[in-house]
N, C-alpha and C positions, 0 to 999 in steps of 0.2 A: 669221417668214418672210413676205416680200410677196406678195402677190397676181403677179407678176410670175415669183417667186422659183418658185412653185406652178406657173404654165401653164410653164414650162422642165420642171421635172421629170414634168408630165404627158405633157409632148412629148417627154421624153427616153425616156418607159414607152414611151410609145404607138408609138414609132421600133424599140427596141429589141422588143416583141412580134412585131413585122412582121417586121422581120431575121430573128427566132429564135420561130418558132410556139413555142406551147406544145400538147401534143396535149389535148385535152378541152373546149379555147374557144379563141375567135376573139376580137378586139375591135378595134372603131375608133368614129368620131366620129359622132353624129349631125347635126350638122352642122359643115359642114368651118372656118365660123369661132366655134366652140364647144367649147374642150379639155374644158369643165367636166360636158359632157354626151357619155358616152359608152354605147354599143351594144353588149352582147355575144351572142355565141351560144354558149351549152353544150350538149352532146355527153351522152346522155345515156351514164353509167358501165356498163361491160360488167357484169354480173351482176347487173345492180339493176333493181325494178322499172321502170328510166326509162332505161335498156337500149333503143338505135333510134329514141330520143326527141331533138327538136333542141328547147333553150328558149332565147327571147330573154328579155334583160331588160335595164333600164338601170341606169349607174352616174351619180348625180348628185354632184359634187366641191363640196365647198365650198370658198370664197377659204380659207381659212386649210391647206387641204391640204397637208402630212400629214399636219399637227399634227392636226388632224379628220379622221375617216372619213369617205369619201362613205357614201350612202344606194344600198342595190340595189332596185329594183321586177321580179319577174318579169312581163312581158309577156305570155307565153304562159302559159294558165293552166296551173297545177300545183297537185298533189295533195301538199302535204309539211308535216311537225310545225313549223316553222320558217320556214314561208311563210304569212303570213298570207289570209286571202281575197281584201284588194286587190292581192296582189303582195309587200309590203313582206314583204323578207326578216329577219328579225330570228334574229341570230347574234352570241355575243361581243367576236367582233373588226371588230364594224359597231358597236358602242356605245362611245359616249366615253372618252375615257382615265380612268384613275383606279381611285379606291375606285367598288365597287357601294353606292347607298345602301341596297340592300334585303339585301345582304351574300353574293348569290348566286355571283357570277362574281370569280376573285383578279386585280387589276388586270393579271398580265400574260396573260389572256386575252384584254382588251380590245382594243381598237386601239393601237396604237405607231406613231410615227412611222416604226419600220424596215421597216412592211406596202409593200406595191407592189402592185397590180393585178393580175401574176403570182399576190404569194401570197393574195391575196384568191379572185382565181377559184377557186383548188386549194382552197383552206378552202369554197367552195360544192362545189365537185365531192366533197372528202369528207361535205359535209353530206347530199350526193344519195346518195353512194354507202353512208352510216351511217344513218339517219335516229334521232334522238336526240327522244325524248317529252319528257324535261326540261326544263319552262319553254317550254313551243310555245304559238308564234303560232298559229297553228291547233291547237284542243284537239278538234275533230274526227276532224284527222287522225294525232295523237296517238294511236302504235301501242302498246297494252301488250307488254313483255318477252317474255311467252310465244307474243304472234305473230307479232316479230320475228325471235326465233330459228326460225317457221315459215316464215319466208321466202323462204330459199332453195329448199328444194323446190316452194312455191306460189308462186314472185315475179309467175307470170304474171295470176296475182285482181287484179281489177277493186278497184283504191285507196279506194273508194269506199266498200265493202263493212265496212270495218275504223270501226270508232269506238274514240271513248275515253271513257270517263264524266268528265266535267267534275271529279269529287269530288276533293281530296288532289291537285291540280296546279297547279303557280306558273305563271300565263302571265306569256310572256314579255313586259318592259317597253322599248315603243319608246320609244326620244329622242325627246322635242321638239323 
């Protein structure tokens, strides 16, 4: 796919968002003659600790898109197993096509060229709305099982409060 072939179909996303919100995120350009660098704002999921919450974060595309996944950065700081502390969201279908070399994730969790920016945002909103200790970029905020299922009657504690022992946990491994 050309470089050319990429900015149409980002334009063609980024048209057809606007037409047809999706409820839970917004998205458009960071700058208006920049398809490759886009802005979104999530919403945070009804019943989850991030419940009333707005987070921005950026998606950065690279030329070869779709075939590659862009790169997410949360903006606004957030509390999550899968968000690392600079932002960099690290999730399976934000990592390159293929085999895992470490044998963790079955390629079709990875990225696919049939992803779109739609089902990318939904795949965060459920990341927000599950939070999944397995393989987190943040081993901090890395919830054990037995506090998660405490969750819902406590969602409202302070994210902070919650650790995880570093021991017996695969962090997760960002792309280069």
């Amino acid at each position: 796919m050309t470089e050319l072939q990429s900015a149409l179909l980002l334009r063609r996303q980024l048209a057809e968002l606007n037409k047809n919100p999706v409820e839970g995120f917004s998205a458009g350009l960071i700058d208006d003659n920049d398809l490759s660098r886009w802005e979104v704002l999530i919403i945070g999921p009804p019943d989850t600790l991030y419940e009333g919450g707005v987070f921005k974060a950026h998606l950065t595309f690279p030329k070869a898109y779709p075939l590659r996944p862009p790169k997410m950065k949360f903006i606004t700081e957030i509390w999550h197993p899968k968000v690392d502390k600079n932002g960099d969201v690290c999730i399976s279908v934000l990592h390159e096509p293929g085999e895992d070399k470490y044998g963790y994730e079955k390629p079709e969790e990875r990225w696919l060229p049939i992803h779109t920016v739609e089902t990318l945002m939904i795949g965060v909103i459920s990341m927000l709305a599950d939070p999944n200790g397995d393989s987190p970029a943040n081993v901090d905020a890395a919830l054990p099982k037995h506090i998660q299922e405490y969750l819902p009657e406590k969602k409202r504690r302070k994210q902070s409060r919650w650790k995880r022992k570093k021991q017996n946990v695969k962090p997760c491994q960002h792309p280069k």
